[in-house]
DSSP file (Angstrom, degrees, kcal/mol; ACC not computed):
  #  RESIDUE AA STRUCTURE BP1 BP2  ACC     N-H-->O    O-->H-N    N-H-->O    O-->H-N    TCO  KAPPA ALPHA  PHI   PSI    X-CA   Y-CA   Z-CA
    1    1 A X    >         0   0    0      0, 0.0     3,-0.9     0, 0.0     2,-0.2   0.000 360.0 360.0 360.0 154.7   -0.4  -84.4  110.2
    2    2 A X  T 3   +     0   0    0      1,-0.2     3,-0.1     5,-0.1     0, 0.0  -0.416 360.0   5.4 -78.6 134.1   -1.9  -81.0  108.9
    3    3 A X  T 3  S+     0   0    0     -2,-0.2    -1,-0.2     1,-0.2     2,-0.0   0.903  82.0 134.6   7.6  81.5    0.5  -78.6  107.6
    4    4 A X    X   -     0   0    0     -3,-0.9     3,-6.0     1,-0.1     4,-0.3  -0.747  41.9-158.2 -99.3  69.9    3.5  -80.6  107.7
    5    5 A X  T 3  S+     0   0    0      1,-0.3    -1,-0.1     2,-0.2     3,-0.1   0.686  88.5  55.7 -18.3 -45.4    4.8  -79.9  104.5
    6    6 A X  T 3  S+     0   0    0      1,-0.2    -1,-0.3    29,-0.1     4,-0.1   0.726  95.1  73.0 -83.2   9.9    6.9  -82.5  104.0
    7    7 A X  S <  S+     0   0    0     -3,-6.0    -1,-0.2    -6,-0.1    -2,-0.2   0.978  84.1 106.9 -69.0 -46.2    3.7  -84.8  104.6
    8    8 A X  S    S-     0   0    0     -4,-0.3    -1,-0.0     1,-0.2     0, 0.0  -0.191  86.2-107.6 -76.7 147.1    2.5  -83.7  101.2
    9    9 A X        -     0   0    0      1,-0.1     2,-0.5    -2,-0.1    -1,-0.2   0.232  45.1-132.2 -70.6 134.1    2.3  -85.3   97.9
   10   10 A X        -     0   0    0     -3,-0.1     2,-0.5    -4,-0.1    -1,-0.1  -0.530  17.7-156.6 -90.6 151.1    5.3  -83.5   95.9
   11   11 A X    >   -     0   0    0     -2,-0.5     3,-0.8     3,-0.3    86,-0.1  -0.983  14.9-141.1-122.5 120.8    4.4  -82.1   92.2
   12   12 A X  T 3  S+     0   0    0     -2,-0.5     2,-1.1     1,-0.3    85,-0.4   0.999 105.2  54.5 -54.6 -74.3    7.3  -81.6   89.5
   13   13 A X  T 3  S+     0   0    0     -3,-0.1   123,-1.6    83,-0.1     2,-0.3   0.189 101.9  65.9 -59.3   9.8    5.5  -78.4   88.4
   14   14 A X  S <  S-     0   0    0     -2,-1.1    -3,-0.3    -3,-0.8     2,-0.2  -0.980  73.6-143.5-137.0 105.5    5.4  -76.8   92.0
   15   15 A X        -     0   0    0     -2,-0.3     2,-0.6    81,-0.1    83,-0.2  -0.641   7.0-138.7 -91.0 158.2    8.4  -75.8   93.9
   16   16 A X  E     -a   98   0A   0     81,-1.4    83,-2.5    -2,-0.2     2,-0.3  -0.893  12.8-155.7-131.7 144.0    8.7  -76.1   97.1
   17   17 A X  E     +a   99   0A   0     -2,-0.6     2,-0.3    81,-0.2    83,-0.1  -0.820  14.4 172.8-103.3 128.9   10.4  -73.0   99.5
   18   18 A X  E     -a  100   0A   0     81,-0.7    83,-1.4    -2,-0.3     2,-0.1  -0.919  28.4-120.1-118.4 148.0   12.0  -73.8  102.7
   19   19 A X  E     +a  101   0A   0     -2,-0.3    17,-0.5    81,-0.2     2,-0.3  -0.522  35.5 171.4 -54.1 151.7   14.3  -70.8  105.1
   20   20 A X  E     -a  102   0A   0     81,-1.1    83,-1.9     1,-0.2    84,-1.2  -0.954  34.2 -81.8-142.4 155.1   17.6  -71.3  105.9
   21   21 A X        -     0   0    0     -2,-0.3    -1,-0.2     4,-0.2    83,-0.1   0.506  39.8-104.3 -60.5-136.4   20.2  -69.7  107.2
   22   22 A X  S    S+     0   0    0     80,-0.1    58,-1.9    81,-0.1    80,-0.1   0.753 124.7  49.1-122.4 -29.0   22.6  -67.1  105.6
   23   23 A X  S    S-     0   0    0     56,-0.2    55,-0.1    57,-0.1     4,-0.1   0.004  96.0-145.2 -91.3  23.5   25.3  -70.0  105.6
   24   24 A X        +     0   0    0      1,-0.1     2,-0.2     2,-0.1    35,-0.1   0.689  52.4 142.0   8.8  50.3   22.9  -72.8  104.0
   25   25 A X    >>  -     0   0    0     31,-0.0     3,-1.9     1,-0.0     4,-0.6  -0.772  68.4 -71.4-121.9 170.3   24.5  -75.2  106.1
   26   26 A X  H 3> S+     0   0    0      1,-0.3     4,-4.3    -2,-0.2     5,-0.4   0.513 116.8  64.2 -10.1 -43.6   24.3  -78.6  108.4
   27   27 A X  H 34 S+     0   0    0      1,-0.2    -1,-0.3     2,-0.2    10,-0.1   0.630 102.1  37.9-100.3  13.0   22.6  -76.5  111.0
   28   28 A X  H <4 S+     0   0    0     -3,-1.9     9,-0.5    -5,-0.1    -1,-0.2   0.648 119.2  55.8-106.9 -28.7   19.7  -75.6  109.6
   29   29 A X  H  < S+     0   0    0     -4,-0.6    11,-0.2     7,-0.1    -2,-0.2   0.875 107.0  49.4 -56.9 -46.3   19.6  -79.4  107.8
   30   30 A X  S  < S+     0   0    0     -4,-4.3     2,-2.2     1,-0.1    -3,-0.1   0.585  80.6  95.2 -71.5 -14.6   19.8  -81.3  110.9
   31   31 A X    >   -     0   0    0     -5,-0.4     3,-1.4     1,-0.2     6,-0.6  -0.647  49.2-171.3-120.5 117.0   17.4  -79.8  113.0
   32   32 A X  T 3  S+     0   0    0     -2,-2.2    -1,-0.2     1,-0.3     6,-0.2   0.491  86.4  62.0 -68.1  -6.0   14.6  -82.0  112.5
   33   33 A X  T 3  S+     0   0    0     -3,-0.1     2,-0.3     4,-0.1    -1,-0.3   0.233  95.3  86.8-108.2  22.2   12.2  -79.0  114.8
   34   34 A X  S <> S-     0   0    0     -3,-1.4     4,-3.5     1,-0.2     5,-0.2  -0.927  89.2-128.7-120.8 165.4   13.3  -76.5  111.6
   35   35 A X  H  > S+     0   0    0     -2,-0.3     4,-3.2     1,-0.2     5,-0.2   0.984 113.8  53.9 -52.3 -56.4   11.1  -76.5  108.5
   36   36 A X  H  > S+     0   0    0    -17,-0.5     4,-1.3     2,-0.2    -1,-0.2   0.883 112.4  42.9 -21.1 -68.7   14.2  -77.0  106.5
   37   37 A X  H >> S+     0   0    0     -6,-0.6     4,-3.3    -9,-0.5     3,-0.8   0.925 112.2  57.4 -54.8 -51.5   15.3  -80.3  108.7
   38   38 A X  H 3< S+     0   0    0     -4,-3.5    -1,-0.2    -7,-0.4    -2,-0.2   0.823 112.3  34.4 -14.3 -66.5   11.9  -81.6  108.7
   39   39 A X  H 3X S+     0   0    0     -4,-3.2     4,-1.9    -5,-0.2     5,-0.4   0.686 115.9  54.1 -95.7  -9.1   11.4  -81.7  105.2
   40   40 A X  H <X S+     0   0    0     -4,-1.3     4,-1.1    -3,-0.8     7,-0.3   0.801 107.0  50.0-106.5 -21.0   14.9  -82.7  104.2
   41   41 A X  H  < S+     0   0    0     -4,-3.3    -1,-0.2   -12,-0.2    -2,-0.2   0.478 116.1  49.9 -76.9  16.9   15.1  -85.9  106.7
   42   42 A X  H  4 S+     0   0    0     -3,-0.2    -2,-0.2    -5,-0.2    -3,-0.1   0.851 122.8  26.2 -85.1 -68.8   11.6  -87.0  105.0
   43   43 A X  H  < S+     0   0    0     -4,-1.9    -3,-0.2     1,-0.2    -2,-0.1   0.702 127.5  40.1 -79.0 -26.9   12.4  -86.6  101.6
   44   44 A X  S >< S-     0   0    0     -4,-1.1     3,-9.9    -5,-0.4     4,-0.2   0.107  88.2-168.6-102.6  23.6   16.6  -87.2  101.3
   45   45 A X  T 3  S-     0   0    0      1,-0.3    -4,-0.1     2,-0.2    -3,-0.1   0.270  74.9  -7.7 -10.4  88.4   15.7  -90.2  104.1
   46   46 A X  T 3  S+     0   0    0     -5,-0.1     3,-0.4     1,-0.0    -1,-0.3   0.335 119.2  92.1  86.1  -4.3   19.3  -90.9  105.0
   47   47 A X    X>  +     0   0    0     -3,-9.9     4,-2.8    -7,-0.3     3,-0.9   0.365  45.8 116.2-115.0  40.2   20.8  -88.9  102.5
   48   48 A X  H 3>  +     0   0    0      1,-0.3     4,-1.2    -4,-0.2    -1,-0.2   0.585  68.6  53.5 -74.0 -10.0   21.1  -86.0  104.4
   49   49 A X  H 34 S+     0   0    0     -3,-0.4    -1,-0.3     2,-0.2    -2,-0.1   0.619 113.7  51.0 -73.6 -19.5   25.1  -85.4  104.7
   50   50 A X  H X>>S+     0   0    0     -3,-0.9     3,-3.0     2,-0.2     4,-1.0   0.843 108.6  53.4-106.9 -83.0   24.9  -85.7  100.5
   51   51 A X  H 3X5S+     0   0    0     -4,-2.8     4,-5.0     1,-0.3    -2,-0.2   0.763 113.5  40.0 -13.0 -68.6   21.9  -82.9  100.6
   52   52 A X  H 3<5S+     0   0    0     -4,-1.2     4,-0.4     2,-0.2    -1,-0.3   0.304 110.3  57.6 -84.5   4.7   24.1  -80.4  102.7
   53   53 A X  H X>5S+     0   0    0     -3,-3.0     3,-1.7     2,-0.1     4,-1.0   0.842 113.7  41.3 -97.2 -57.5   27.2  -81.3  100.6
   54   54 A X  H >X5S+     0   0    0     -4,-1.0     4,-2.5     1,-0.3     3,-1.1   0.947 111.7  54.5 -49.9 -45.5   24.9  -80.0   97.0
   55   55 A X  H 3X<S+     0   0    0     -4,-5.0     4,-1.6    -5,-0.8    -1,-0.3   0.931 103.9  49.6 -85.2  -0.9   23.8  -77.6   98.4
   56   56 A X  H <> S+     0   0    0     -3,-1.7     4,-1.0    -4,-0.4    -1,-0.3   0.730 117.9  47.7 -64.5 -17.4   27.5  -76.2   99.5
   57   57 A X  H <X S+     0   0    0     -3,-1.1     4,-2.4    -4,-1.0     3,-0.4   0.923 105.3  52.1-101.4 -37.2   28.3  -76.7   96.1
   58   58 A X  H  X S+     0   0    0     -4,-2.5     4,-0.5     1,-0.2    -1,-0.2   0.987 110.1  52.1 -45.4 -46.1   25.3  -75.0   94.3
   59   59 A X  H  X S+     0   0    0     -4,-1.6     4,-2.0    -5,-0.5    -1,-0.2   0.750 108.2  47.3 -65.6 -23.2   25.8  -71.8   96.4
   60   60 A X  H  X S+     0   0    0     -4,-1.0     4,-1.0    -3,-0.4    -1,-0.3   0.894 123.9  40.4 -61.8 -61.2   29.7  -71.5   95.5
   61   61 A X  H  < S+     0   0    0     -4,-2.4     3,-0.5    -5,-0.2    -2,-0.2   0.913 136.4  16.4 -49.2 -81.1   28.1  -72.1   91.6
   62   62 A X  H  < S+     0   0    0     -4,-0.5    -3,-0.2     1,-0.2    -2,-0.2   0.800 133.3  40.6 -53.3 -61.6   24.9  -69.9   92.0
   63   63 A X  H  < S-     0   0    0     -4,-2.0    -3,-0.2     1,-0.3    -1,-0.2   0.209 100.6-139.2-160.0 -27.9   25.6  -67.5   95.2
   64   64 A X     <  -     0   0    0     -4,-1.0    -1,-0.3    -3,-0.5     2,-0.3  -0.486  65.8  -6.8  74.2-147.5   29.9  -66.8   94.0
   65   65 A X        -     0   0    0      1,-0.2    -5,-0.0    -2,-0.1    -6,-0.0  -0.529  67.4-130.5-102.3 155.3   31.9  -66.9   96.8
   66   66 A X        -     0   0    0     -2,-0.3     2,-0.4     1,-0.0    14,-0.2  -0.079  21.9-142.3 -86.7 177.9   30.8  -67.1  100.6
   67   67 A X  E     -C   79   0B   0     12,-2.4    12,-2.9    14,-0.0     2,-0.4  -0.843  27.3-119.2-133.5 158.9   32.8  -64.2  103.1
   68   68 A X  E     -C   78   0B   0     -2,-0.4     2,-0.4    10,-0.2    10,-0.3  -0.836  37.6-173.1-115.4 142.8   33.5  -65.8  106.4
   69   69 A X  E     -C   77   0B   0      8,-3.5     8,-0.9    -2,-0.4     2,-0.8  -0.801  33.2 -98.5-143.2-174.8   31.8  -64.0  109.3
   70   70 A X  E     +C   76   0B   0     -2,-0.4    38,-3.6     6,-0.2     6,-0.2  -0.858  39.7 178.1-117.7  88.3   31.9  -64.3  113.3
   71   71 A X        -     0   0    0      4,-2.2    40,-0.3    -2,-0.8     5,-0.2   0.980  65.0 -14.7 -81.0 -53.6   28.9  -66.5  114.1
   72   72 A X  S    S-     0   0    0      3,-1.1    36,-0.3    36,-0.1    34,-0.0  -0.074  86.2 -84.0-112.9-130.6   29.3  -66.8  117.9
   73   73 A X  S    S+     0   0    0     34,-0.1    -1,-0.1    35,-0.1     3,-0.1   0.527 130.2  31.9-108.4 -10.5   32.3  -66.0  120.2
   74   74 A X  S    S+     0   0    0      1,-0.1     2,-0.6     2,-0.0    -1,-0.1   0.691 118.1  61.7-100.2 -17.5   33.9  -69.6  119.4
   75   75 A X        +     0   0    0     -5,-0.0    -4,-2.2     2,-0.0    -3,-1.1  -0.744  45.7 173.3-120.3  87.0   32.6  -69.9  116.1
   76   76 A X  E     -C   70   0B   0     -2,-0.6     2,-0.3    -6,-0.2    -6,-0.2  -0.268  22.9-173.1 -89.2-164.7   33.0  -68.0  112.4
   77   77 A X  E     -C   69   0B   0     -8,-0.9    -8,-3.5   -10,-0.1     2,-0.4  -0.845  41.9 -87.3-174.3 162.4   31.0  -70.1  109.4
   78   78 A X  E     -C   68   0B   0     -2,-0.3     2,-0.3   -10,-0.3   -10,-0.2  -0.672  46.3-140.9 -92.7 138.8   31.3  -69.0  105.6
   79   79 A X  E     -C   67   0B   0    -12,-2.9   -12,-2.4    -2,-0.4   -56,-0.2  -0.937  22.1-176.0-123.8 112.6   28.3  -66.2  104.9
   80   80 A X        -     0   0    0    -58,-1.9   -57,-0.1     1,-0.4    22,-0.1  -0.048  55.7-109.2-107.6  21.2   26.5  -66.4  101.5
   81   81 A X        -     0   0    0    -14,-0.1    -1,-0.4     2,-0.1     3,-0.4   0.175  35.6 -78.6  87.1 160.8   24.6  -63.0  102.7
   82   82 A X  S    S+     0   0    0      1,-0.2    21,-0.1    21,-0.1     3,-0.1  -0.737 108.8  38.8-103.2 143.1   20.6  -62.6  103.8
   83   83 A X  S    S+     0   0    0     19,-1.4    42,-0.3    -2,-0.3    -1,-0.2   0.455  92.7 142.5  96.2  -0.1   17.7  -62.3  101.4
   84   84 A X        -     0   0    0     -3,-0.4    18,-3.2    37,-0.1     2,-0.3  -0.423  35.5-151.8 -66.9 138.5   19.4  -65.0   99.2
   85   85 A X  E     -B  101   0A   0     16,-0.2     2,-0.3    -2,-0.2    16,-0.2  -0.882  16.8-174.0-115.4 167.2   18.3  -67.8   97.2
   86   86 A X  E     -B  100   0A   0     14,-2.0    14,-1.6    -2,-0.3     2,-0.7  -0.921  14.9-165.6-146.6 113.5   19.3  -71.2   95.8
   87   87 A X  E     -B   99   0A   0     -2,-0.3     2,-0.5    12,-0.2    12,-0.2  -0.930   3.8-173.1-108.9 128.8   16.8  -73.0   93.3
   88   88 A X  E     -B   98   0A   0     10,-2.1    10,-1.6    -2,-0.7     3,-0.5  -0.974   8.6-168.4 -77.6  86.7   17.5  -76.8   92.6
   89   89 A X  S    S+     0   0    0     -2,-0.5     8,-0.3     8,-0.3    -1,-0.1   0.828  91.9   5.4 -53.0 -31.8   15.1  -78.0   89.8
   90   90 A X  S >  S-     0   0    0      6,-0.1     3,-1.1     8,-0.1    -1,-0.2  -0.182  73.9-173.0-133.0  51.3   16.2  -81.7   90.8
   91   91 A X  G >  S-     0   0    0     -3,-0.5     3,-0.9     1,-0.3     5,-0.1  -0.490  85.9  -4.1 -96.3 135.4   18.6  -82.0   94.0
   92   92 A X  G 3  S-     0   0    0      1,-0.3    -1,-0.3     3,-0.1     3,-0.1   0.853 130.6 -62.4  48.6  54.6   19.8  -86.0   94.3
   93   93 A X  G <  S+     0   0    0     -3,-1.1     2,-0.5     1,-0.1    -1,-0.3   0.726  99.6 147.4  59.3  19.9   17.4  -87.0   91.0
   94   94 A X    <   -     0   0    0     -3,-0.9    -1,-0.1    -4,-0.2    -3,-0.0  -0.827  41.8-146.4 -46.0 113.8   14.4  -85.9   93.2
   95   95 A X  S    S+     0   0    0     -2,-0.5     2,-0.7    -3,-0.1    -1,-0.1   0.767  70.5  96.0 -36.6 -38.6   11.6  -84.4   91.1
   96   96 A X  S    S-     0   0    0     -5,-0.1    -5,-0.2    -6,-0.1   -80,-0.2  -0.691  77.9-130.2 -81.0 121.3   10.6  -82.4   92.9
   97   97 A X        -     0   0    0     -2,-0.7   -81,-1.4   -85,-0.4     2,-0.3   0.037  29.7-167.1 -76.7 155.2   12.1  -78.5   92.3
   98   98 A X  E     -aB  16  88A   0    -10,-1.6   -10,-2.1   -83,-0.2     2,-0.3  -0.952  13.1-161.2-152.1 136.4   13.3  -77.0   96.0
   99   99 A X  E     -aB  17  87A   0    -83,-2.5   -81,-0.7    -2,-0.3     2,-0.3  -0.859   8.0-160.6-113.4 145.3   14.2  -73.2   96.7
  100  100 A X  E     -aB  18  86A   0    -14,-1.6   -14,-2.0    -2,-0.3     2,-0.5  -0.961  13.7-171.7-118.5 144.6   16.4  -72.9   99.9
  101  101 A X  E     -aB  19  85A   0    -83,-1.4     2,-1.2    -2,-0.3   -81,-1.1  -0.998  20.1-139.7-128.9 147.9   16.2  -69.0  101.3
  102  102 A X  E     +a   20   0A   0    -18,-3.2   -19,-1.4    -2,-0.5    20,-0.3  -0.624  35.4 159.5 -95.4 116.4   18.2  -67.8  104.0
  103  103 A X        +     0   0    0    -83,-1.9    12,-0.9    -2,-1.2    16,-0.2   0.692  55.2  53.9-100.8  -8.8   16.0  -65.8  105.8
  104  104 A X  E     -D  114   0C   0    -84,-1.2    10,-0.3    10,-0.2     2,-0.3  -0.573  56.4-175.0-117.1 152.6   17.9  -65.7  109.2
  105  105 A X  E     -D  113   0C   0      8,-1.9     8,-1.1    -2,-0.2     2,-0.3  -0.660  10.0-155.6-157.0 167.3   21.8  -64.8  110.6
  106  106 A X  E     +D  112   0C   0     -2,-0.3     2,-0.4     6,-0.2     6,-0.2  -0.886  10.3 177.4-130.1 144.4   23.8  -64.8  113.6
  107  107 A X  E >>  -D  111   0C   0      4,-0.5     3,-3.0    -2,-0.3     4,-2.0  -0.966  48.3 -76.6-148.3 130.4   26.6  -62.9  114.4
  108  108 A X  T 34 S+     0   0    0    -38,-3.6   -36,-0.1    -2,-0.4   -35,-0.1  -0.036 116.0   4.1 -24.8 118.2   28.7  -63.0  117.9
  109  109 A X  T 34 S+     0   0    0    -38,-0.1    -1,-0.2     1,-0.1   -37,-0.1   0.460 124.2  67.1  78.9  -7.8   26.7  -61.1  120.6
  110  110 A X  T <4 S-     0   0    0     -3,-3.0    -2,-0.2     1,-0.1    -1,-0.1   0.498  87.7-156.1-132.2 -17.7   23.7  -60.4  118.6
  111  111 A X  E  <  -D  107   0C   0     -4,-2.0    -4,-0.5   -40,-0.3     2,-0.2   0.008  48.1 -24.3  74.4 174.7   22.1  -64.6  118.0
  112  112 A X  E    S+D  106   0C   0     -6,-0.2     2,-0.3    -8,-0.1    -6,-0.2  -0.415  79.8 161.6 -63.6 125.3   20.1  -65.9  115.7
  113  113 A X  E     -D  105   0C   0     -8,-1.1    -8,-1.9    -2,-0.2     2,-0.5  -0.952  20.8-163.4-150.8 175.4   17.9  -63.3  114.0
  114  114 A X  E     -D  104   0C   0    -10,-0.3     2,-0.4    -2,-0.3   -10,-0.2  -0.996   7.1-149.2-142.1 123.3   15.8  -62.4  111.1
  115  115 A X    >>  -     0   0    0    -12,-0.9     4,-2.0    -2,-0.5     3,-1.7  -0.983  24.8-138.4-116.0 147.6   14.0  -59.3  109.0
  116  116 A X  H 3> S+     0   0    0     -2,-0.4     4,-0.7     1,-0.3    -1,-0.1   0.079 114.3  63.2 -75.3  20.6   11.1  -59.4  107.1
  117  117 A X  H 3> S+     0   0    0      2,-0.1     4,-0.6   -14,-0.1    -1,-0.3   0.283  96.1  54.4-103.0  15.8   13.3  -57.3  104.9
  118  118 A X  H X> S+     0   0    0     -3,-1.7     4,-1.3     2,-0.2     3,-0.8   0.814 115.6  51.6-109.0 -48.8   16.0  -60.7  104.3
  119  119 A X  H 3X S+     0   0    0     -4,-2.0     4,-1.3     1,-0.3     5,-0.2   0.987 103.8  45.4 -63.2 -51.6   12.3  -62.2  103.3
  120  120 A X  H 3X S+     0   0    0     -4,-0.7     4,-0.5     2,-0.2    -1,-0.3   0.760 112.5  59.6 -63.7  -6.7   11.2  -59.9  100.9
  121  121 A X  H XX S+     0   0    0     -3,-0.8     3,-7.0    -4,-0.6     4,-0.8   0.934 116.9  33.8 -66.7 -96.6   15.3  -60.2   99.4
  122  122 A X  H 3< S+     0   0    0     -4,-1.3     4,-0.4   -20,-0.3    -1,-0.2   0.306 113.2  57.2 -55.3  -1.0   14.8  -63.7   98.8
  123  123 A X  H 3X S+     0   0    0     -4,-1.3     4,-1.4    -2,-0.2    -1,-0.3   0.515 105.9  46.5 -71.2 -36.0   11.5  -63.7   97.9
  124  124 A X  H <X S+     0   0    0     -3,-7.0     4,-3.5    -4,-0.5    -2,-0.2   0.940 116.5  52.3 -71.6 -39.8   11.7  -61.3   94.9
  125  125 A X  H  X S+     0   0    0     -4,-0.8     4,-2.8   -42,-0.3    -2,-0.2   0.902 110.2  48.2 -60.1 -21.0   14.9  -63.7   94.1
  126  126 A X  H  > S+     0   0    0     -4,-0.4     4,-4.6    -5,-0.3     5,-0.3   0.937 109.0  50.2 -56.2 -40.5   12.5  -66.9   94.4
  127  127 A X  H  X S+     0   0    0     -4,-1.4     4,-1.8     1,-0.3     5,-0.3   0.980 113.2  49.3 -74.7 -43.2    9.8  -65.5   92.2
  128  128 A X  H >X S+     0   0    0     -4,-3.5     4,-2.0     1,-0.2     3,-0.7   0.940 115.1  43.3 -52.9 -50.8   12.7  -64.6   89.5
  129  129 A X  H 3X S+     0   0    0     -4,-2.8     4,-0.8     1,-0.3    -1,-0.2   0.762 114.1  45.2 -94.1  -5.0   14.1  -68.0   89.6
  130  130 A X  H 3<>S+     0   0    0     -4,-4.6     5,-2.4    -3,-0.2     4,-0.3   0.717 118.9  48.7 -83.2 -13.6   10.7  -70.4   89.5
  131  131 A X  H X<5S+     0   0    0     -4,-1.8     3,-0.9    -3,-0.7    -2,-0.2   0.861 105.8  49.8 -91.4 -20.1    9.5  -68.0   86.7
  132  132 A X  H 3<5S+     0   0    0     -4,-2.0    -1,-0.2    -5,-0.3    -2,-0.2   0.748 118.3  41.3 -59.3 -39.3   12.7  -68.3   84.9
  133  133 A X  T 3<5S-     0   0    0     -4,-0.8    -1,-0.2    -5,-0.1    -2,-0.2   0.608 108.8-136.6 -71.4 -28.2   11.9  -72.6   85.5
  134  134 A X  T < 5 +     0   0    0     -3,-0.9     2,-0.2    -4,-0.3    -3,-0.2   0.699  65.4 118.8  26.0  45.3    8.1  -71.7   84.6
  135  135 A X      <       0   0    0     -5,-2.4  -121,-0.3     1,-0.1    -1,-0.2  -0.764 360.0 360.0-118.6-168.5    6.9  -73.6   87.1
  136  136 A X              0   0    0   -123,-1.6  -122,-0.2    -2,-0.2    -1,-0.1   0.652 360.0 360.0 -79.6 360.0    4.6  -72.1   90.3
């Protein structure tokens, strides 16, 4: 299909940027109607519980330590902050390089939400860490 991302042929030297949420966790992996879910049941085809387990572990390496925050009124989740990024040059011996950015968070009373200033955050951080990689 036309711009499906994860339809297209992946290129070592081209990383490829998805959004996440602020807690770069299960529920932005699982749900196959977010870009994120899409592309990571395509390409980790079955190995998506092993995906969302690296990437808890990059963000404790890269990201320090998460802060625990009040996502709904039942529900808190560990918070690695908005505007963030997490670059993987190889995640599970793929080739291809993957940025995850949390663009998004939810907080009790206030839902799932976004600024185009939590995109330019992670955006400045992206362009640091793919030129740092040298790749586009």
């Amino acid at each position: 299909m036309n711009g499906r991302l994860e339809e297209y042929m992946a290129n070592a030297s081209v990383a490829v940027a998805l959004p996440c949420n602020e807690h770069f966790d299960d529920r932005c992996t699982a749900d196959t109607k977010s870009a994120l879910g899409a592309y990571v049941s395509r390409i980790f085809d079955g190995r998506s519980a092993e995906f969302v387990s690296l990437l808890q572990q990059e963000c404790v390496r890269h990201l320090g330590s998460p802060h625990e925050q009040q996502k709904t009124e039942k529900e808190r989740g560990w918070s690695y902050g908005v505007g963030r990024r997490l670059f993987m040059a190889k995640p599970l011996g793929r080739f291809v390089p993957l940025a995850v950015v949390s663009t998004t968070t939810q907080r009790a009373g206030e839902g799932l939400s976004g600024r185009i200033s939590y995109l330019f955050s992670g955006m400045r951080e992206l362009v640091g860490a793919v030129a740092d990689a040298r790749i586009s």
